[in-house]
C-alpha positions in Angstrom: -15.2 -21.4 -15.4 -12.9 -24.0 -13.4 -13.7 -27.8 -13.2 -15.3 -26.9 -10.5 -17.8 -24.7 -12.3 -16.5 -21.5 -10.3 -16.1 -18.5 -12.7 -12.3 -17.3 -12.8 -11.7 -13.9 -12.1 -8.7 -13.0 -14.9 -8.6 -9.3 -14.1 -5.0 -8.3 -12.9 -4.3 -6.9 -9.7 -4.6 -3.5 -11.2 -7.3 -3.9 -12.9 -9.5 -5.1 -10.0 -7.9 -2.7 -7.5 -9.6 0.2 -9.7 -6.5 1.0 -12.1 -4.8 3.8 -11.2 -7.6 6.2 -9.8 -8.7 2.9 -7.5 -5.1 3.0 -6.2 -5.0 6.6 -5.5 -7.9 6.3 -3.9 -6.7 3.0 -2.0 -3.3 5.1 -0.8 -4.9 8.5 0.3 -7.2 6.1 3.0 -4.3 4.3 3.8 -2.1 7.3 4.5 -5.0 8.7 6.8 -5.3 5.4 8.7 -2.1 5.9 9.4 -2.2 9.0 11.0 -4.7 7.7 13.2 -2.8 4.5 13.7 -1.5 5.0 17.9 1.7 2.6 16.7 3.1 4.7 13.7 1.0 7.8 13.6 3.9 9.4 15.0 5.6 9.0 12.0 3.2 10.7 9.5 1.1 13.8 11.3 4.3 16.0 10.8 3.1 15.8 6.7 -0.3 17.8 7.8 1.1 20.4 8.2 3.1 20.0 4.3 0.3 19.6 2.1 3.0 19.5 -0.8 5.5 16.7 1.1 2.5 14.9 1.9 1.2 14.9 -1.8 4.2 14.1 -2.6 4.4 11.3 -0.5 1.1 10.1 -1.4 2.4 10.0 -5.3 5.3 8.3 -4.9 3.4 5.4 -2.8 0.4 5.7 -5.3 3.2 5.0 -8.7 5.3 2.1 -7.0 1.8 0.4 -6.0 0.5 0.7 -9.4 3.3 -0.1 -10.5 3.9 -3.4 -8.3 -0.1 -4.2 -9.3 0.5 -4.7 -12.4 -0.6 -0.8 -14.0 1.1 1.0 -16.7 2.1 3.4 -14.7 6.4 4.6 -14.1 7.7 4.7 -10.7 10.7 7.1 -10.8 11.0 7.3 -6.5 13.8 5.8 -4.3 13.5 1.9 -4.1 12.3 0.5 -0.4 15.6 0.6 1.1 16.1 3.9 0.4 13.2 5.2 1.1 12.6 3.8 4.6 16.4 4.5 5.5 17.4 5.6 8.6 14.0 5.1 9.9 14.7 2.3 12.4 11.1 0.7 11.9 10.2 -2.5 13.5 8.2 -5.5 13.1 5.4 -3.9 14.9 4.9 -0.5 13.0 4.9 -2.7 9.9 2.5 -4.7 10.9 0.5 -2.1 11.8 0.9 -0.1 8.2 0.5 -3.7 6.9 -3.3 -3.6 8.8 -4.1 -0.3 8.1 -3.6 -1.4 4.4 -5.7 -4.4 4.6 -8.3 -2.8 6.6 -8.6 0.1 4.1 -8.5 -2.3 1.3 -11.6 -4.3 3.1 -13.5 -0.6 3.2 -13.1 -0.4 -0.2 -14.9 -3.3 -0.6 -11.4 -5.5 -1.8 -12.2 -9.3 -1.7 -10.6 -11.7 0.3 -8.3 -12.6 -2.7 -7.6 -9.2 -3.7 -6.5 -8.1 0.1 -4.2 -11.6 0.2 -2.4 -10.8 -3.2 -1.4 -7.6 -1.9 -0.3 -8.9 1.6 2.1 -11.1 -0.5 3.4 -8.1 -2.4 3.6 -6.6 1.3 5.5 -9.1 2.9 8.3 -9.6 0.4 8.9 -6.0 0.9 9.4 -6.6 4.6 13.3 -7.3 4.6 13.7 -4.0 2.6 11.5 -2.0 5.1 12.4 -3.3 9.0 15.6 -2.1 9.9 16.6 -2.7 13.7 
């Protein structure tokens, strides 16, 4: 407990986002939000139709977020930058990824606290992702 007599979560990120089968579960709704997201659905309903690029996809994104949460877990995918080149996305597609993630975290029944540390991990990706 705090001074304030409030307990004190000490779980990590990982831990409290599920470990790793909480984040796979975390990325496959985020992945289908995005495909119904009007701003960059655009951008993912071609990986319906390639159930193995879209797995793939979905592991990648699944092993750099448990990896950036804290999880045991290697990431052996291409950093941001290279991942996102050539894609010319702008401030408004990642803001809408960005609420599709928040959103999905909030159905998962995230708290407040939760959703915010991973908006911070968001955002100091932005740099590496935007590219106009």
């Amino acid at each position: 407990m705090n001074s304030l007599g409030k307990e004190i979560n000490t779980a990590t990120l990982f831990e409290r986002l599920g470990a790793t089968e909480g984040v796979r579960q975390l990325v496959d709704g985020v992945i289908d939000a995005h495909m119904l997201n009007p701003e960059i659905k655009a951008r993912f309903l071609p990986y319906q139709d390639d159930a193995d690029h879209l797995a793939g996809i979905k592991k990648h994104v699944c092993d750099f977020f448990v990896l950036g949460a804290g999880g045991p877990d290697r990431y052996e995918g291409r950093s941001m930058p290279e991942a996102h080149r050539g894609m010319n996305i702008n401030a408004a597609e990642f803001l809408a990824a960005t609420d599709d993630i928040l959103d999905t975290m909030e159905q998962h029944g995230h708290d407040a606290a939760t959703r915010n540390e991973v908006l911070a991990i968001v955002y100091s990706l932005k740099d590496e992702i935007i590219r106009v």
